[in-house]
C-alpha positions as CSV (number, residue, x, y, z in Angstrom):
1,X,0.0,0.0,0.0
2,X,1.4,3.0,-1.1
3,X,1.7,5.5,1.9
4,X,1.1,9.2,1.6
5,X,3.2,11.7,2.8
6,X,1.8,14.5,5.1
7,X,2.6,17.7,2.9
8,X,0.1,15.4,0.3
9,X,-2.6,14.7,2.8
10,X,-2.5,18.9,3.8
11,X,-3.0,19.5,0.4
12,X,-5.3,17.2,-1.0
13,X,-7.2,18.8,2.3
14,X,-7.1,22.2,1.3
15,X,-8.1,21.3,-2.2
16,X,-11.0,19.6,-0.8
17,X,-12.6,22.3,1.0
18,X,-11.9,24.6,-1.4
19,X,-14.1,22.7,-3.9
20,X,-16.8,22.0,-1.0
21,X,-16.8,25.9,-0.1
22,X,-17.4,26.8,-4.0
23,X,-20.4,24.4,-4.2
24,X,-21.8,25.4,-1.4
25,X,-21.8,29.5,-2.3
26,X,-22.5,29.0,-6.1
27,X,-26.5,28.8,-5.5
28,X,-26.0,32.1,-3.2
29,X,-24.6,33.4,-6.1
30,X,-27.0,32.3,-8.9
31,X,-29.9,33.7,-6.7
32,X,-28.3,36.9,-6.4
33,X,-27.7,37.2,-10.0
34,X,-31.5,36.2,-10.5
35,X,-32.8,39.0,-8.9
36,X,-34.4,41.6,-10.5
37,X,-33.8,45.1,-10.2
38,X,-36.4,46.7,-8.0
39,X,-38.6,49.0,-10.4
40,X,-38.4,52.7,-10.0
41,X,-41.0,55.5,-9.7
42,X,-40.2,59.4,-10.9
43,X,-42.5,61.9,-10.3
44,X,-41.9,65.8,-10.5
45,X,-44.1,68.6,-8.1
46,X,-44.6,72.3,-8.7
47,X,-44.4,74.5,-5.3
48,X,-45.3,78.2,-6.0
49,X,-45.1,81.0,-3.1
50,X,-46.6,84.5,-3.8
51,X,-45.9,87.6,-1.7
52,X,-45.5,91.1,-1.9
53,X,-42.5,92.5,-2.7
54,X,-40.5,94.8,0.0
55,X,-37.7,96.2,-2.4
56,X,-37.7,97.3,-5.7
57,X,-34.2,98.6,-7.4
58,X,-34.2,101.4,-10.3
59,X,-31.2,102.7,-12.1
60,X,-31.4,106.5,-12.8
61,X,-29.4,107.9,-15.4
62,X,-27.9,111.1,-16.2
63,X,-27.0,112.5,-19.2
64,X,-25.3,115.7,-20.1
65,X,-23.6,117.0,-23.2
66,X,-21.4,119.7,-24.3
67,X,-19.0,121.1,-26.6
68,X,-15.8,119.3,-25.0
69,X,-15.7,116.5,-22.8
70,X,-14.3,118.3,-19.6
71,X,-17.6,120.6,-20.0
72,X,-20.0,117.2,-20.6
73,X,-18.4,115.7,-17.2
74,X,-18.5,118.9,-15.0
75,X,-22.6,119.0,-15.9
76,X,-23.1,115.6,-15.1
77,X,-21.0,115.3,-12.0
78,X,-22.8,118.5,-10.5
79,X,-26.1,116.7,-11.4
80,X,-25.0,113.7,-10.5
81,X,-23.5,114.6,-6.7
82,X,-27.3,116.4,-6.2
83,X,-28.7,112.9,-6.6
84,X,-26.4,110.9,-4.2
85,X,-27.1,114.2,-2.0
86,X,-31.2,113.6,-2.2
87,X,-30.8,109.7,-2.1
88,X,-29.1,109.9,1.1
89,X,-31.3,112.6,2.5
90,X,-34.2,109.7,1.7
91,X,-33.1,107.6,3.6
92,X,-31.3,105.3,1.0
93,X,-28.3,104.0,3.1
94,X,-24.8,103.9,1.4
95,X,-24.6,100.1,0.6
96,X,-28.4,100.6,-1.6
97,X,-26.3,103.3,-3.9
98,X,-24.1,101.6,-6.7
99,X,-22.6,103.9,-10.0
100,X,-23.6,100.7,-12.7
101,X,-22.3,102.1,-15.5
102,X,-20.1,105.5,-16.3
103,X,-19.4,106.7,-20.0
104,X,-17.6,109.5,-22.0
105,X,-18.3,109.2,-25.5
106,X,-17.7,111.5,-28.9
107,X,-20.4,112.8,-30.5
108,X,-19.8,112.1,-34.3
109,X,-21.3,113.8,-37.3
110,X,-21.1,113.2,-40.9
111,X,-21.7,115.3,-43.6
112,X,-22.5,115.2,-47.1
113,X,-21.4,117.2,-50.2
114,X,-24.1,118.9,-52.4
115,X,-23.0,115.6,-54.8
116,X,-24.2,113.2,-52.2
117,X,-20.6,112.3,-51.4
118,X,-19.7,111.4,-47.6
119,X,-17.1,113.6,-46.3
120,X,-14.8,113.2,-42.7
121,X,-16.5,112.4,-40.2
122,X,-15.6,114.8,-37.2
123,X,-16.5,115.4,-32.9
124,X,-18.7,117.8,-32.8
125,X,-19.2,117.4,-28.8
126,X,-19.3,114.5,-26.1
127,X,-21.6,113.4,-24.0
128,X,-21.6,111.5,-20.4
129,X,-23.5,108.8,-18.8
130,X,-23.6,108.0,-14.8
131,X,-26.0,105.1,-13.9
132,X,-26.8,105.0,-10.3
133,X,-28.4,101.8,-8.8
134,X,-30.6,102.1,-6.1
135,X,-32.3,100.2,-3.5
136,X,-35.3,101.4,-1.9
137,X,-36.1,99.5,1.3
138,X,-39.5,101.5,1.9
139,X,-42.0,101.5,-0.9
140,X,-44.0,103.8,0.5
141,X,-41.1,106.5,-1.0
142,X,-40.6,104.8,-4.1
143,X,-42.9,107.1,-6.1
144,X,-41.6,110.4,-4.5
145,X,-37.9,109.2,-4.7
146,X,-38.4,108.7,-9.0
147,X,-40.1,112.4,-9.1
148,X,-37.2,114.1,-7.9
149,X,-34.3,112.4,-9.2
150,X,-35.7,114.2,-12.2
151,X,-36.4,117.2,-10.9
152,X,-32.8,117.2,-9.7
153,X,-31.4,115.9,-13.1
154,X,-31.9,112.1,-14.3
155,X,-33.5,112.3,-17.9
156,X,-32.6,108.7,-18.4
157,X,-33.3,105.3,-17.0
158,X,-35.9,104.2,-14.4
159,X,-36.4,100.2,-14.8
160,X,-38.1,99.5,-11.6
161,X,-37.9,96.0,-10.4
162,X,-39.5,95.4,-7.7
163,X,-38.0,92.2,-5.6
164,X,-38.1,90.7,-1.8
165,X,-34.9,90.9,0.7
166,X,-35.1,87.7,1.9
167,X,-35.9,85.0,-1.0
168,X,-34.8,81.9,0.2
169,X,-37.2,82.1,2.8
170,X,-40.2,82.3,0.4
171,X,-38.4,79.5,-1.9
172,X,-38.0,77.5,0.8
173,X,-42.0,77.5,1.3
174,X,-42.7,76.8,-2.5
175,X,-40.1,73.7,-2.0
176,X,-42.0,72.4,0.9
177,X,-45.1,72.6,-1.7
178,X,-43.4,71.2,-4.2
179,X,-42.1,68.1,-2.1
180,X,-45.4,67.3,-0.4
181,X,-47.1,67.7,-4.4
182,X,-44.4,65.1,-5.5
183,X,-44.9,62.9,-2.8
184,X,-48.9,62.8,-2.8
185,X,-48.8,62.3,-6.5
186,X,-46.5,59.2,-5.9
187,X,-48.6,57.6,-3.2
188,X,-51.3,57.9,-5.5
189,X,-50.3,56.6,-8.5
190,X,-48.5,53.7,-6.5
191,X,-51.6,53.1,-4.6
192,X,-53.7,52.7,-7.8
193,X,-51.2,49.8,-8.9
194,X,-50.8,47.8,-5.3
195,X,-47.6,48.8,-4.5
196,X,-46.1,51.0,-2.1
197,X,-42.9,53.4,-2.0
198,X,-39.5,52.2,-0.7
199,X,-36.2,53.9,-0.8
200,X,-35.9,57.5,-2.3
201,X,-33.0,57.0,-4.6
202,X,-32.4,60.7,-6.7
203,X,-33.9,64.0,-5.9
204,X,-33.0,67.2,-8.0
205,X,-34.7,70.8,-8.1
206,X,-35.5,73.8,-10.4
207,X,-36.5,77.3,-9.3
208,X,-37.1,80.8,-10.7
209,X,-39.2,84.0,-10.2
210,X,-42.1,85.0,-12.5
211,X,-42.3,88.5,-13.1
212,X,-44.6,90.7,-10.4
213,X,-48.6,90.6,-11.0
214,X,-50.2,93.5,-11.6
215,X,-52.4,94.9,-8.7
216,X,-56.1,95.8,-9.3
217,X,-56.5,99.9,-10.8
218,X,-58.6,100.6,-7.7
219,X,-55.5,100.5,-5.5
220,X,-53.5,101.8,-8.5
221,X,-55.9,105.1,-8.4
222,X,-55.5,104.8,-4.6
223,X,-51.7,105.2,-4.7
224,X,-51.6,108.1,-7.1
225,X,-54.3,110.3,-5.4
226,X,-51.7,110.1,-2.0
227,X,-49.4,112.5,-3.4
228,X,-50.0,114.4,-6.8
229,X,-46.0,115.0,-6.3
230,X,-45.3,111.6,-6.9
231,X,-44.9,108.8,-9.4
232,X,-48.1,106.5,-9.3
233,X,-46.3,103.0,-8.8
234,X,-48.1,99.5,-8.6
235,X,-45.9,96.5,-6.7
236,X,-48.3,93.6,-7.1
237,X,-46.9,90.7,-6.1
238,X,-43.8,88.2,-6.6
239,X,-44.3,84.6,-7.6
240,X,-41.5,82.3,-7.1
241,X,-41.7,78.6,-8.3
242,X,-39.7,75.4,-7.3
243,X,-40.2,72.0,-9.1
244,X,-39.1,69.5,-7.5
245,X,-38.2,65.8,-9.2
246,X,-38.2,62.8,-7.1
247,X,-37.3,58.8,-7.8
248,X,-38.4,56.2,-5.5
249,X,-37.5,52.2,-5.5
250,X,-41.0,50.3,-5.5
251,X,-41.5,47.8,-3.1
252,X,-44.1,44.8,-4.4
């Protein structure tokens, strides 16, 4: 009988239990790869949140022109430094005034010969721009702050937007709406199928600001009988919208 050495019986062992260790995981395994991926729900919500706005920002222009562009900049700076004077004298505090944009340009003519024929082109003054930027906290002054910026000089600009200091407050509230939307739409097109919602697996989000609404003309007519002084202004109201996408494992 042929005897077997113990370095051969240690390895015929170890070969032995490698095979019996393989066999017995490969059905683990085969049922793992035979399970289906668990199916998948996406639905999106719409949160909206309207308020009133408390700020609205205007840019006021001035513009003066003259022969030479020393003469065009003197104007506009005295016209200008009257305006940061009256802005101040509002109440508009030093971080709410910004200069947006500042320009010295050529004024350019070109003239024709009796023939039709161009001739040079040549400066025949210069004009300046200063854009101020301003943020008016208090509404209520809005109107009587645009009528005497021009009586003090701006004959350019206005673009009123009127906006809300604290946003992400008010988009947080039309993301809570558009969460609890998603979600109720989910349970109930799960519920209609017999199957309920597991895991949430992806959630993404989209927001923005409509334009203000218009308020009704009785309030406009309202606003401009206070103060025959100032500029009749409407602020309606500020809709912001948040969709809100959401993707939930099924459970069945």
């Amino acid at each position: 009988m042929t005897s077997v050495s113990p370095a051969r019986r240690r390895m015929l062992a170890a070969g032995a239990l490698s095979t019996l260790l393989l066999w017995a995981s490969t059905p683990a395994f085969a049922d793992e790869a035979k399970r289906p991926e668990p199916g998948v729900i996406s639905v999106s919500g719409e949160g909206v949140a309207n308020v009133a706005p408390d700020m609205a920002v205007i840019s006021l222009t001035v513009l003066r022109e003259a022969e030479t562009a020393r003469a065009a900049l003197d104007a506009n700076n005295e016209a200008m430094t009257k305006v940061l004077a009256a802005m101040k004298a509002e109440g508009i505090a030093e971080r709410d005034l910004q200069t947006g944009a500042f320009s010295v340009q050529p004024r350019w003519v070109y003239p024709t010969n009796d023939d039709g024929q161009n001739r040079e082109p040549k400066i025949v003054g210069y004009s300046v721009n200063n854009t101020l930027t301003v943020r008016i906290r208090d509404l209520s002054r809005l109107g009587a702050i645009l009528d005497s910026s021009v009586s003090l000089g701006v004959n350019q600009g206005g673009n009123v937007v009127f906006t809300n200091d604290d946003q992400d407050s008010v988009r947080e509230t039309a993301r809570l709406d558009a969460v609890a939307k998603a979600k109720a739409k989910a349970q109930a097109m799960t519920g209609a199928l017999g199957v309920t919602l597991g895991r949430i697996t992806q959630i993404s989000e989209n927001s923005y600001s409509a334009p203000p609404m218009p308020i009704a003309r009785a309030e406009m007519a309202m606003m401009s009988a206070k103060s025959a002084d100032s500029v009749p202004m409407a602020a309606g109201e500020n809709e912001y919208r948040v969709t809100v996408s959401v993707t939930w494992e099924l459970s069945q």
